[in-house]
C-alpha positions, 0 to 999 in steps of 0.5 A: 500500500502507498504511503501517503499524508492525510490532509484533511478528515471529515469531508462529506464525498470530496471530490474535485480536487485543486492544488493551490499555490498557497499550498491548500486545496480547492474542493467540492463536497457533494454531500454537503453541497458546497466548494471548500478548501482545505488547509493546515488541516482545516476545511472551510466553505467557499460556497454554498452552492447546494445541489450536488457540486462534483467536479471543479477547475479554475478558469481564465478568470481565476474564478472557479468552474463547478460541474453540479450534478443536482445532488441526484447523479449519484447514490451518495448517503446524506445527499442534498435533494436533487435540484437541477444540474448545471454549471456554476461559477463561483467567485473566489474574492467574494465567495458568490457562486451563480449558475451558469448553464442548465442546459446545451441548446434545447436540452436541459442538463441533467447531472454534469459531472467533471469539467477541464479547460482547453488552452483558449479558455473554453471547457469541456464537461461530461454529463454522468446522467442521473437515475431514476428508480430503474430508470436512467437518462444518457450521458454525454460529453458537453464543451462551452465558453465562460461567458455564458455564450454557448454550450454544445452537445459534443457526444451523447448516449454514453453509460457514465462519462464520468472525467475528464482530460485533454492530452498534452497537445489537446488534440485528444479529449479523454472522458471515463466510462464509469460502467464499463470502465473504458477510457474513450476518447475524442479525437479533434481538430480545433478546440470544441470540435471533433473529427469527422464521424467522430463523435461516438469516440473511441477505445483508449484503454480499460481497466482490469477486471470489472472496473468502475471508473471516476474521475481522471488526471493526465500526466505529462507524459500522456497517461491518464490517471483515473480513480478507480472505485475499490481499486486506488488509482488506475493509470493507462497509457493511450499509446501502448495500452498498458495498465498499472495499479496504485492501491489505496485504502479506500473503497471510493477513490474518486479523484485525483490532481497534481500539484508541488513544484515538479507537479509529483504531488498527487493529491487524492480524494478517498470518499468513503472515508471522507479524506483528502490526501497527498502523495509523491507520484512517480510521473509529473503531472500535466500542469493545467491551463489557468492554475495559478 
């Protein structure tokens, strides 16, 4: 088992995590639906935002961007009451969060997910779906601007697109398949559009056994790291397809982001037990647009 440095307990499902150059740590808690921080092992609220905030990244703006499932993506004990989903944004200096987009085009969103900006500031998200008794809607892989101005349904009719990554060059979108535990990818030729034919995607890589993948983080050298429920972190290289493991002692590892000078601190949310914690990683992380 890794070892690793508990930075902070009693997160109600922490996910979304944000290395900070201050050395703390941006994330949401879903089950208690807000954007906090924590720091010197302390946890304080940003952002009361309810619903169900999920993913988060920073913006051109220095504000903060949420994917907001609503509070019903996910079967997640003590969870607000589902709201309709959306994208927030959330002021840093003020701490005021405002809804952004409930839908792309005609159609309402359902439960966004993970976000991640492209060099040129605008953002893709997934849509993960939410469910319903034995009914469950699609999912789908979303791109828009900051402005409010447009936001585009680039893919729909997954079963759980779940993270999201671009690759070093950001030619490529990478988005986890949480049921099937695949990493699909979207080839593209310019920021917010995808190849010709497209937009269904395809295989990048999978994980062993019966995978149920979460959110992802890309390294700099390509791979792609995804927290992987009952099975730590699983990373898989695009190119040559091969999988590695890093166990850790949690039955809902749910994200994953890099942070430190050389971009070798992994810090990590363990759901279950309601922690965040920090690690020395092997590889570099991909440093992200917009981190300060």
């Amino acid at each position: 088992m890794a070892d690793f440095e508990v930075l902070a307990e009693g997160l109600q499902f922490p996910e979304g995590p944000i290395a900070m150059p201050d050395g703390s740590v941006i994330l949401v808690e879903i089950a208690r639906g807000t954007l906090s921080r924590a720091w010197k092992g302390k946890v304080e609220v940003v952002c009361d935002l309810g619903g169900g905030p999920n993913g988060a990244a920073l913006g051109p703006d220095g504000a903060v961007y949420v994917a907001n499932n609503g509070g019903g993506g996910l079967a997640i004990r003590g969870a607000l009451p589902p709201s309709q989903g959306g994208i927030d944004r959330v002021d840093l200096s003020t701490g005021k969060g405002q809804r952004l987009y409930d839908k792309a085009g005609e159609n309402l969103l359902s439960a966004p997910n993970d976000i991640v900006f492209d060099r040129t500031g605008g953002f893709w998200f997934t849509d993960f779906g939410r469910q319903t008794g034995r009914t469950r809607h699609s999912s789908g892989v979303y791109y828009a601007r900051p402005d409010g101005s447009r936001a585009e349904e680039i893919s729909f009719g997954g079963t759980g697109y779940n993270g999201i990554g671009l690759s070093p060059d950001e030619n490529t979108v990478y988005s986890a398949e949480s049921f099937t535990g695949r990493l699909i990818a979207f080839d593209l030729t310019a920021p917010g559009q995808v190849v010709k034919g497209g937009r269904g995607g395809r295989l990048a890589g999978a994980g062993p056994g019966r995978a149920f993948f979460d959110s992802l983080a890309v390294q700099a050298n390509g791979d792609v790291c995804i927290a992987s429920i009952r099975d730590g972190i699983t990373t898989i290289s695009p190119v040559t397809g091969a999988v590695s493991q890093t166990p850790l002692p949690d039955r809902m590892t749910t994200n994953i982001c890099f942070g430190g000078p050389e971009m070798r601190d992994a810090h990590i949310t363990l759901s279950e037990t309601g922690r965040l914690i920090r690690m020395p990683w092997p590889e570099p992380g991909l440093k992200l647009n917009f981190s300060a």
